[in-house]
Steps between C-alpha positions, in 0.01 A plus 500: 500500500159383429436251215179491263387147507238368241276216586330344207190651369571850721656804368608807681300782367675816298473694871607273686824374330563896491445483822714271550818618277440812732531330823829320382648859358421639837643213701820501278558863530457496885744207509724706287475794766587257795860429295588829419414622863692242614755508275561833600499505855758242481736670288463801716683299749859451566707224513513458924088560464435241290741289709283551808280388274692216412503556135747659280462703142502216277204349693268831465313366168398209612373598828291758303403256269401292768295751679352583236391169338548260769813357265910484485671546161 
């Protein structure tokens, strides 16, 4: 996610800090849709699926979470 970052003697104007809290709303929320896509893909598989994969069920949230936000639990 982005962060605001304040130099001194600059301030982000009312529209652009709005802008801003947009951008980071949007980015979460896409995020968001990338875990539960992928969360439920995954559990639509079975267990000889996922081990072609070479995953099983207790590894599905954190591959999602991964996906989605390029981190493990």
């Amino acid at each position: 996610m982005a962060a605001l970052a304040f130099t001194q003697g600059s301030e982000l104007s009312l529209i652009a800090r709005l802008r801003d809290v947009r951008d980071q709303a949007s980015a979460a929320l896409a995020a968001r849709r990338v875990y539960r896509t992928t969360l439920n893909e995954l559990y639509a598989l079975d267990a000889r699926e996922l081990a072609d994969l070479g995953m099983n069920s207790t590894m599905i949230r954190s591959v999602a979470l991964e996906a989605a936000y390029g981190k493990k639990d």
